[in-house]
C-alpha positions, 0 to 999 in steps of 0.5 A, spaced: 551 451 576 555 457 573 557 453 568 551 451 565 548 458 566 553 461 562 551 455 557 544 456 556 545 463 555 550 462 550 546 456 546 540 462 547 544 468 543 546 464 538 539 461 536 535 469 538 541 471 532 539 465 527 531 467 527 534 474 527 538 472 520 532 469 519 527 474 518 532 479 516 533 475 509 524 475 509 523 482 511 526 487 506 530 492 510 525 498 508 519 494 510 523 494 518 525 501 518 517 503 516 515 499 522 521 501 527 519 507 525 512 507 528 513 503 534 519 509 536 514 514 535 508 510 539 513 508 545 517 515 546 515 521 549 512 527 545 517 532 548 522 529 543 521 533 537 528 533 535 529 526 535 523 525 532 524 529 527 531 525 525 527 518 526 522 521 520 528 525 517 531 518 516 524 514 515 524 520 508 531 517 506 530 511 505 524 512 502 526 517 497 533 514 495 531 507 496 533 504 490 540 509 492 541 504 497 540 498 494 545 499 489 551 502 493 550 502 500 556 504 503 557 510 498 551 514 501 555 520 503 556 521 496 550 518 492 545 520 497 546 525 503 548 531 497 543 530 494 538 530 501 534 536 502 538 542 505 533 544 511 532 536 513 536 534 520 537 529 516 543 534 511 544 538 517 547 533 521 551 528 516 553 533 511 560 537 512 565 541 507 569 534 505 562 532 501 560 533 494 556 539 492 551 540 488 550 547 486 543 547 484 537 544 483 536 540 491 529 541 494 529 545 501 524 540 504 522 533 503 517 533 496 509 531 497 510 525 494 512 519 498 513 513 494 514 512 487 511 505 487 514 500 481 512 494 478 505 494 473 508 493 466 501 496 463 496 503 464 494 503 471 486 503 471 484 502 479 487 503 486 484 503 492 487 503 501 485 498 506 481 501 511 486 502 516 490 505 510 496 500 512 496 497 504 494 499 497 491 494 492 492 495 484 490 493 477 492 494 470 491 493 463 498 488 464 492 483 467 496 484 474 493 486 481 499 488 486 499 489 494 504 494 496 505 497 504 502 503 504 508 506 508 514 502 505 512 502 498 514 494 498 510 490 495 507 485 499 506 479 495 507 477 487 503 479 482 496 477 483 494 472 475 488 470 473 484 476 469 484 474 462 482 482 461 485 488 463 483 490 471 477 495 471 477 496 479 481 493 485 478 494 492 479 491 499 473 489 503 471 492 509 475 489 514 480 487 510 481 480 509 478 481 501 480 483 495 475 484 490 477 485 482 473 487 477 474 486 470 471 485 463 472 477 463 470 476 470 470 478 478 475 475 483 475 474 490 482 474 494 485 473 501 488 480 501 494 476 506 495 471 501 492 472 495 489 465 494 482 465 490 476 465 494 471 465 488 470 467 482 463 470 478 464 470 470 461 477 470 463 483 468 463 489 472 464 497 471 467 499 478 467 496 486 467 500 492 467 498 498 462 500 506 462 498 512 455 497 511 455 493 507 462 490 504 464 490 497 459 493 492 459 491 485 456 495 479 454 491 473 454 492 466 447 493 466 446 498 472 445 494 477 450 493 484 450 487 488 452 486 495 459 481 493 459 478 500 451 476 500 449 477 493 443 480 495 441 487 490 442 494 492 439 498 487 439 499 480 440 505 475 435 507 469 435 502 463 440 504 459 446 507 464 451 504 466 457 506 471 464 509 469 466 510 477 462 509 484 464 511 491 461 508 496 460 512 503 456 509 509 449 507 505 450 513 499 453 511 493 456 517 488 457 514 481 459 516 474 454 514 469 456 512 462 451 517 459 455 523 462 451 524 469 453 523 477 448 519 480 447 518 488 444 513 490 441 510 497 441 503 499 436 500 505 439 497 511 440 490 511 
């Protein structure tokens, strides 16, 4: 019985270590590191201040010298850690006299900005966070829309096709589920996890924002904003102005006008 107790759990180790190799080749290390990362921070006890300034320490590493790590993973203590700000744990714990020093130049602290994220080959017009702030959509001239992990900066599917025209404005649905884009050949509608066409309008728009209230609203050439999902007419501008930029908050949206004014305007509930 012991025999075939042993048996078992060595056939068990062995497949948990194929679906481990598994994920690892579909999973980028970085992308693991990110949700590794939170769960340690939701699952330790705040009292932990040290370790969790390492674990963020580690966390900004990766980010900052990614593709660093990408290229030379086994000479990071002399492509990375010299160059690592000096009042990071991270710089204070690893780094001895036996390593390279850089005399001038290295940042005290992390820099402000997270993440560099790469990939469009054209301007970049819009841009715009899931509700749970968990992914990022893109849209630029080069025809392409591009999701990315807002913590990782890892792109999360392939180039999204299908815009004859450059890409005006991007933008998640309420419960992000959708990804609606906008440009001057047509609108589209996409699964935001697969990035599949829901549906397709041959209008152009100047901008999409999205509420809670009511889902991804549309501006139109013309002036008019439509409720993408139910098609149903929101509101209108006066004849002759159009929109360069609106932001949609609860029922009120803030819009740029083509003749130089910014407008409020105030949708009845549904």
């Amino acid at each position: 019985m012991e025999v075939l107790a042993l048996s078992k759990c060595h056939d068990h180790t062995i497949q948990s270590m194929y679906n481990l190799v598994e994920w690892l080749q579909v999973c980028p290390p970085i992308r693991i590191l990110g949700v590794a990362t939170d769960v340690f921070k939701q699952q330790s006890s705040r009292n932990d201040t040290d370790l969790h300034q390492l674990v963020h320490d580690g966390h900004r590493f990766v980010q900052y010298f990614a593709n660093t790590i990408k290229e030379h993973p086994l000479l990071l203590y002399t492509t990375a850690l010299p160059f690592t700000p000096t009042n990071t744990s991270i710089y204070k714990k690893f780094y001895h006299n036996g390593l390279p020093e850089v005399v001038c130049g290295i940042e005290k602290m992390w820099p402000r900005q997270l993440l560099q994220l790469q990939g469009h080959d054209g301007e970049i017009h819009s841009v715009a966070f899931s509700a749970d702030g968990s992914k990022i959509v893109s849209g630029s001239d080069d025809n392409t829309i591009r999701v990315w992990d807002a913590s990782t900066g890892v792109e999360m599917l392939s180039p999204l096709r299908g815009h004859d025209d450059l890409i005006t404005s991007v933008a998640f649905s309420a419960d992000g589920s959708k990804i609606v884009s906008g440009s001057d050949d047509k609108t589209r509608i996409r699964h935001a996890s697969t990035g599949s066409n829901l549906s397709c309008s041959h209008t152009a728009v100047d901008d999409i924002s999205s509420s809670p209230l009511y889902g991804p609203i549309v501006s139109f050439n013309k002036g008019w904003f439509t409720n993408i999902n139910t098609g149903r007419c929101l509101g209108k501008l006066p004849v002759g102005a159009g929109i360069r930029f609106c932001r949609i908050h609860g029922s009120t949206c803030a819009g740029w006008t083509t003749d130089h004014k910014l407008v409020l305007i105030h949708f009845p509930a549904r």
